[in-house]
Structures are given as C-alpha cells and as structure tokens.
N, C-alpha and C positions, 0 to 999 in steps of 0.2 A: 515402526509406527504403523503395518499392516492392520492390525488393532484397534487403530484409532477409533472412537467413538463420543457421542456427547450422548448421556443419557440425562435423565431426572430435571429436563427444562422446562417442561410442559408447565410446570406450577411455578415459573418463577414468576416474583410479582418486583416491581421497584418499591412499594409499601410494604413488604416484608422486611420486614426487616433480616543421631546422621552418622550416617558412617559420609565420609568423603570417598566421592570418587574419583577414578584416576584424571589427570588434567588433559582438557584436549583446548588444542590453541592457547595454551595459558592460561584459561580459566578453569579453577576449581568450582564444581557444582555437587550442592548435598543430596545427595538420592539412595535408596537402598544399595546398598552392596549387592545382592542378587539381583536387582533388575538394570538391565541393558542400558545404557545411556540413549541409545541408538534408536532401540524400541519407544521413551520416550520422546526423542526430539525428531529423531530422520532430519530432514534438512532443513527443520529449524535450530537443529545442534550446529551449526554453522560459526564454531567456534575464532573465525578468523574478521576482521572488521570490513575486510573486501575483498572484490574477484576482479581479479583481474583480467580486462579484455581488451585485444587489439583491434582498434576500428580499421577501419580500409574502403577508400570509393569503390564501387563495383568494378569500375572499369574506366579509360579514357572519358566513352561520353557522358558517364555520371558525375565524373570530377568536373569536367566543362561546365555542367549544365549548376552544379552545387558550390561551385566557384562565381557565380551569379547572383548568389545570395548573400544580402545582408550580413549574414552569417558568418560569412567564408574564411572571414580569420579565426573567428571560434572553430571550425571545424578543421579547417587545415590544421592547426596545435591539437586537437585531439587525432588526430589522423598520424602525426607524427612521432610520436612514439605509444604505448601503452597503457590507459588512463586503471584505475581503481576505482570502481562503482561500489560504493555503501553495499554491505552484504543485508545491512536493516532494511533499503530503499528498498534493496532487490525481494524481500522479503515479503515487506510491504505489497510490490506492485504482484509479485506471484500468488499470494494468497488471498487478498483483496478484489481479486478482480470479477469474480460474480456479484460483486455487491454492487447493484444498481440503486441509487436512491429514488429513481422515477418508477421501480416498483414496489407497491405497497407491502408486498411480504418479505420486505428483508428490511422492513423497519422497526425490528424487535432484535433483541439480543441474540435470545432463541436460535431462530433463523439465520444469524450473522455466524453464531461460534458451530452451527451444523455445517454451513457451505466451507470458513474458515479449513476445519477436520477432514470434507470431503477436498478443497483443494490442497492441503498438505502432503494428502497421501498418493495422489498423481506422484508423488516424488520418491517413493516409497521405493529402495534399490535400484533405483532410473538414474538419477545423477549427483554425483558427490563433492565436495570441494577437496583438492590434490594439494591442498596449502599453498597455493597460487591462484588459481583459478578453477573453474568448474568442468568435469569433462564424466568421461561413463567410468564407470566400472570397468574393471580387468575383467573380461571372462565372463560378462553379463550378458541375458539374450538382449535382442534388438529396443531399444526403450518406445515406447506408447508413444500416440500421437500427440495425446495429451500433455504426458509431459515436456514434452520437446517444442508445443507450441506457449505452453506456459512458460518456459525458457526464456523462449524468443522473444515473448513481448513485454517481459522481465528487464533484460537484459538491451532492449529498443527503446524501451519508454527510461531507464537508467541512463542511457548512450545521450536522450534528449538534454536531461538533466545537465549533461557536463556542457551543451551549446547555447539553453536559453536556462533563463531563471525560473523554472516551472518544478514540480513537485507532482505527488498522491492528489492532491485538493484542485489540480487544475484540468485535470483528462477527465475528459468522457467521452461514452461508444458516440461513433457516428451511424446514423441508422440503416439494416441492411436494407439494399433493395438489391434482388438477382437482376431486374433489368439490365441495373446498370454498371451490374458485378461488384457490388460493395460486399466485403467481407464484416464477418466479426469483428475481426480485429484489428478494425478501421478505429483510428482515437483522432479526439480534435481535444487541445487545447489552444489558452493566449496567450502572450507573454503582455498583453498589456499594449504593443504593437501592431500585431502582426498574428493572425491563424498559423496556428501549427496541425499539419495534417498528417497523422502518420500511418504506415500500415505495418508491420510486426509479420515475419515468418520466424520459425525456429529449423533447424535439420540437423542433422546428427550423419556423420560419415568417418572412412578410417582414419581420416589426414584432412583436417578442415583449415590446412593452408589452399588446400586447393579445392576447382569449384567444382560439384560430384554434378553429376549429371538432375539432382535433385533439386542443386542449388540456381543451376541454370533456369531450368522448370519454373522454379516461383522468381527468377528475374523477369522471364519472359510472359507469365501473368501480369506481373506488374505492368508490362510496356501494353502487353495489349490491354489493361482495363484503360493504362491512361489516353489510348488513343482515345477510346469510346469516347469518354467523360472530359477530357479536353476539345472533342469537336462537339460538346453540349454545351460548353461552359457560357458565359458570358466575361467577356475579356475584361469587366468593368469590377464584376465581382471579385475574378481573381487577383485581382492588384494587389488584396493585402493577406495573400494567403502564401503560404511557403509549404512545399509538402517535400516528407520526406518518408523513404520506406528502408527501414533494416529486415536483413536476413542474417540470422543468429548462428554461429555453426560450433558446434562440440563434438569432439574423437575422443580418443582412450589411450590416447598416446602418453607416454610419462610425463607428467608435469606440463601438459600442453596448458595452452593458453586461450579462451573463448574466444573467435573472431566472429567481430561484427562488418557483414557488409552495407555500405552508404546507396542508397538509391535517389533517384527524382520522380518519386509515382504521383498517382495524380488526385482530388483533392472534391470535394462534396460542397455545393452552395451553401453560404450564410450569412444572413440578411444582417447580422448584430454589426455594431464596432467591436473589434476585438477586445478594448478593453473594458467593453461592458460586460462583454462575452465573459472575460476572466474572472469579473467581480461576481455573474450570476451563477458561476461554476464553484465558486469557491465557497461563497455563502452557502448554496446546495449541498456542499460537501461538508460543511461544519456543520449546517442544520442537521445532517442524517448522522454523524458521529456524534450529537451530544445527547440527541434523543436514543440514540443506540446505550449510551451510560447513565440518562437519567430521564427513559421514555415519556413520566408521566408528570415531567414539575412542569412549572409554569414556563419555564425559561425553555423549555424544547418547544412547547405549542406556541408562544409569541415568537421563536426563529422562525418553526416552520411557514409561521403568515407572513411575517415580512419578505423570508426569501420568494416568496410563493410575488408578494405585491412589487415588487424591483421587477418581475419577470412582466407588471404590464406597465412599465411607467414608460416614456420614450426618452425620458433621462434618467437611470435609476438612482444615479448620481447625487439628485436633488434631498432623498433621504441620509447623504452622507452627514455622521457629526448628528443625528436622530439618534439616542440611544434606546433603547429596547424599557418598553416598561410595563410593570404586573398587572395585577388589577385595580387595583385602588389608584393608576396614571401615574405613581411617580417611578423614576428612573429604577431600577434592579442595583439590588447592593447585595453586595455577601460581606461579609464579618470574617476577620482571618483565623484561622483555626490554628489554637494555643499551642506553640512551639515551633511552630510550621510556617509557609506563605502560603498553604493551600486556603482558597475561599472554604468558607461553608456550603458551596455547591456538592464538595467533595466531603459533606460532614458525615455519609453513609454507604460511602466508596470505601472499596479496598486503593491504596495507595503506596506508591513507590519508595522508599525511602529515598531522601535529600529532593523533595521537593520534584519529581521528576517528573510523574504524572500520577491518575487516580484514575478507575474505571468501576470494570466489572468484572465474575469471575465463573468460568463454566468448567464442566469434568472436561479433561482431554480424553484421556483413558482412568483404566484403576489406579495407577501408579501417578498419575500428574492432573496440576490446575490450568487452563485457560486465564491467564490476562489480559484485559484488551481494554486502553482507556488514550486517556488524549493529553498534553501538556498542560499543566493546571491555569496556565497564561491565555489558552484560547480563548477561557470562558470572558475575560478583561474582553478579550478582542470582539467577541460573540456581542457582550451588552452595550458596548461603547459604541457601537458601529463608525468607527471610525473609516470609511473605507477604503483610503489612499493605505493604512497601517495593512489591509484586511488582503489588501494585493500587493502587497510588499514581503509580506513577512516567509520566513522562512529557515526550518534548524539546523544545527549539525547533526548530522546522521551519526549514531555510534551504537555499538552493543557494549554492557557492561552485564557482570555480577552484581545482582542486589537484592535486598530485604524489600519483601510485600508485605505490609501492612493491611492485614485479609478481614474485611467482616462481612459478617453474613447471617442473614435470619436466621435464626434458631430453626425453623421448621426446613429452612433453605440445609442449614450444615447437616441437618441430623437425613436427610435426602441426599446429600452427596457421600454419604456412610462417612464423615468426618470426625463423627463421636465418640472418642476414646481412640483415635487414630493420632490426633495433634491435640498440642497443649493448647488450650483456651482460655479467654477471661468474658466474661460479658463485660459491654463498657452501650450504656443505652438502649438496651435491648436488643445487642446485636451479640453476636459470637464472635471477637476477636480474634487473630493468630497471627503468628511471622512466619512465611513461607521464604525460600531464596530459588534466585533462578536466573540464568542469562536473559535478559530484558532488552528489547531493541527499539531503538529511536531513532522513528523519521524525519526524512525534512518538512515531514508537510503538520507532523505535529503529534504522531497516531505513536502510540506507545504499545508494546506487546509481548508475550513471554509466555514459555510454559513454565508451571512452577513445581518440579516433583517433591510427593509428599513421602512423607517419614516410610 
C-alpha cells in the first residue's frame, strides 16, 4: 500500500451525480490475479475479526490506585485473562483519528478519504497481524513513530471499550496546552456518568512482556504531568472524572500477543455534566459523518444547527423527542427504497448489500475503491432526535465479505478511469456497478472498505 493515493477529488460534487484470490483469514476476495492483495489493503487486509491483547496494571501502585474506581470489577475481568478487541474498532480508531469535526476542512469527503490514505499508510510494513494478534515483522527495520503511536491509541481507546460502554462517536482530543504538559493524545469522552480521561502511548521492543526502558520513560511522564495538573485541580471538579493512561507494547516475537499497560494519569477541567458531555459529542460526531456522505441536503445543515444549538442551552436535554425538520417546518421523512430498508436518504449512495450501510466512494489507488458510509439506521436516529436512543446505542463490530452497490456520476465514473474497466447500467442518471470487498463494521456505526476493481 506504499502507493496509496486518492486522486481526481477535486471535482467531486454531491449533485453529480475476477479472477479470485488466494484466501487470507478465510475470506475470499475478488481482485486481479497479478495485483498483490497486500499492495491493495496493507493493514486494512486484516483478514482476521480481532487482536488479541493482554491488559496488565503497570504496577502495584496502579492496581491500588485503579482498584478505586467505579470500574474496578470491569477492569479486574479484563486484566484477568486476554480480551479480543474488534479488528473493525481497531480500524476505525487508527485511521479516523485526524478527523477533527471542530475543523472546517475536514468537513468534505475530499479531505476525509485524503487524511484516511495518508493514515493507512503509517502502517505500511511497520506492523502486521500474526493470526493472534499484532506484533512487527520478522527482520524489519525499527517501525516509525508514527506508526507505533497510532498503535497505541488504537489499541487504548479499544482496551476503553471492553470497561465503559463508549465507542468512535464518543472521544474527542482534549486541547493541548505545553503549560501544562497536555499531549495529543490526551482523549476525553462520557459514559453518561462519569469523565473518561485518557492518555494513549505506543512502543515497540524485543519482548514486550517486559518493561524496556522506553516503557518506563512514558510511565514516568505520565506521573510527572499528573503531579503538575493534580495540584491545579480543583477537588470539586474532579469528582466525576476517572482518568486512565495505556501504554501499548508490540515485539516480533512468534505469535506474540499485544500488551496493554493500565495507568492512573491525570485528567483536564470540564465544566459540562458528563452526560450532556456525551450527548454533545455524539451528536457532533453524527452531524460530521452524515454531511461527510451527503454534504449538501437539507438533513446535514438542519444537524449541523441543532448540534451547534444543544452546545448553548444549559439543558440540551430540553430539545429531546424535537425531531429535525426541512424547510416547509414539518418533521424529515424518507420513503423506503424498493427491495431494501434503506431510506431514500441513501437513494444516490453507493450501498452495502443486505442493508448494511450506504455512503461514498473515493480512488484508493489504481487497482482499488474507497468506501466510507454509516448504518442506514442512524439517519432514523439523526431525525428523531430521540436522545436517551442517541446515547445508548451502540453495534456489533464485525468484518465481512460483501457486494457494493456503487453509483456514481457519469462525469464522477468516467474521472475515476472506470469506463470500460467495469460492467455498468445507468439507473437515474447515475453509473451503476457491484464491486466486492472485506467491509468493516463499527460499534459506533461507521461502515468501510476497500473495494478492488476488475
């Protein structure tokens, strides 16, 4: 996937309208016989449905200190033997994570399936799944920093997953300040509860049973920012905050197995209720996925204002059970599209077969598509605003084998050199096709795939 590239995006508009290869993880996928499977996917070919990793407290006084928490019987059971982290989640949280929806340029497709490409390829012979879990290459040089912190907070924000009911739709960056030694990849979400504070390293060593002198390093960060920032705190504020910091570790060992270390670091003021917190994160998070697959209808700029109006009410609550409406004031209806449960939201979307999800579709490279769309159910969730549903909900994670149902402007197909490459139909002024491809499903609802072409 060194390769990788999205070209011919510049002109997309939302008004525009096999030989089998050999099987890896048990799925068959259809792609040219001379082109590489590997070259396509790299570590989105992640043919297996999880990785396996062994949690572990850092040490006595982490286990003390994390044994204090609410929590404590969630994490002790993960602590206890070896959990299986969604290889979709993991997927999710590794390639998603430059998308910021509080900035305006990554609220186009465009820009979404460019950053996507650029962090796929971080991954690019740095690190592999062993059919257990994820660890380096045999014989590879030292992996990038990059990848090995995309890793980490991959596989930290995954680790959260198995102790609170949170997902993709509920994190976001906390802001840096050097002051006061706040990293990147500082994350805050809620559970509805209670603040989840976490801080994410990755590292990479011979034997990451044990702790390299690297791993000691970003412990010892950790203790010393939480000094700082716990004698700033105010003791009132942190009552309903819980923080926790993983340190990610992968070797090269045969069939080794990811360990995650457990921390107690320390945690950023925030004036909300946690579970308004939750509900303004979440909406934020829908609002920028649905204008990313259908930037310009009505139904992305009436989300963007509502989520935008919760963020000044002092109860956002009070809109709950408000459903979203057009222009003409009455409520948003779609119409089920004939054979299907998809809405008519999805009537000029490429779409999943068996009703899985519908999005959009960009070049990867020459040899492959770009899918990137959302569960056809969210948009019910999006108009209804029901919002006790809206911080509840939540999917099975799984990858499967499946038929895309691809259309695409005519001016769009014949720009992706698609013309005379794959069998078509026009069906409304679009360019139809079925594409197949390993497709992966989050719990937070985000659907995605490469789809290689004929």
């Amino acid at each position: 996937m060194a390769n990788n590239h999205i070209d011919n995006l510049d002109d997309y508009h939302e008004d525009e309208g096999p030989d089998k290869s050999p099987e890896l993880g048990g799925v068959a996928l259809n792609t040219s016989s001379s082109q590489s499977l590997a070259a396509i996917y790299g570590l989105m070919l992640i043919g297996h449905p999880a990785i396996r990793v062994k949690v572990s407290y850092y040490n006595d006084n982490h286990q003390r200190l994390l044994e204090a928490f609410p929590s404590a019987a969630a994490i002790s059971k993960i602590v206890e033997n070896p959990i299986e982290i969604a290889t979709s989640d993991f997927l999710a949280y590794a390639l998603f994570y430059m998308q910021d929806s509080k900035r305006p340029q990554y609220h186009n497709f465009d820009a979404c399936a460019r950053r996507i490409a650029k962090a796929a390829a971080i991954f690019d012979d740095e690190i592999e799944h062993n059919g257990i879990s994820l660890q380096l290459p045999h014989g590879a040089p030292d992996p990038s920093n990059n990848a090995i912190e995309r890793m980490g907070e991959a596989v930290g924000l995954s680790v959260m997953g198995h102790i609170y009911n949170v997902h993709q739709a509920d994190w976001t960056k906390i802001g840096i300040d050097n002051r006061s030694k706040s990293l990147d990849f500082l994350r805050t979400a809620s559970d509805g509860s209670y603040f989840l504070e976490l801080e994410t390293k990755g590292s990479a060593n011979d034997d990451n049973v044990r702790k390299s002198d690297s791993v000691t390093h970003m412990r010892q960060h950790i203790e010393e920012k939480k000094i700082v920032q716990r004698g700033n705190e105010n003791p009132e504020s942190a009552s309903n905050k819980l923080r926790f910091g993983t340190i990610s570790v992968i070797d090269a060992r045969h069939e080794s197995v990811v360990r995650c270390w457990l921390l107690d670091p320390p945690n950023d003021p925030n004036s909300s209720s946690p579970r308004s917190f939750r509900l303004m994160q979440r909406m934020q998070f829908l609002s920028y996925w649905i204008s990313l697959v259908s930037p310009v209808s009505r139904l992305s700029s009436t989300l963007a204002t509502r989520s935008a109006d919760i963020r000044l009410l002092a109860d956002p609550f009070e809109l709950s059970g408000s459903a979203l409406r057009n222009g003409n004031g009455e409520p948003f209806q779609f119409s089920t599209l004939s054979g299907t449960s998809y809405s008519s939201f999805f009537a000029t979307r490429s779409r999943v077969d068996n009703d899985l999800g519908g999005g959009v579709l960009a070049q990867w490279n020459d040899n492959a598509l770009l899918f990137l769309g959302i569960r056809p159910d969210l948009v019910d969730l999006v108009v209804n605003q029901e919002f006790d549903a809206i911080l509840s909900y939540a999917y099975s994670a799984e990858q499967l084998k499946a038929d895309v149902r691809c259309m695409l402007a005519p001016g769009r197909f014949e720009n992706l050199g698609l013309k005379g490459r794959v069998e078509s139909e026009i069906d409304n002024g679009y360019m139809v096709f079925t594409l197949s491809g390993l497709i992966q499903l989050s719990t937070s609802g985000l659907v995605f795939g490469i789809l290689p072409l004929p």
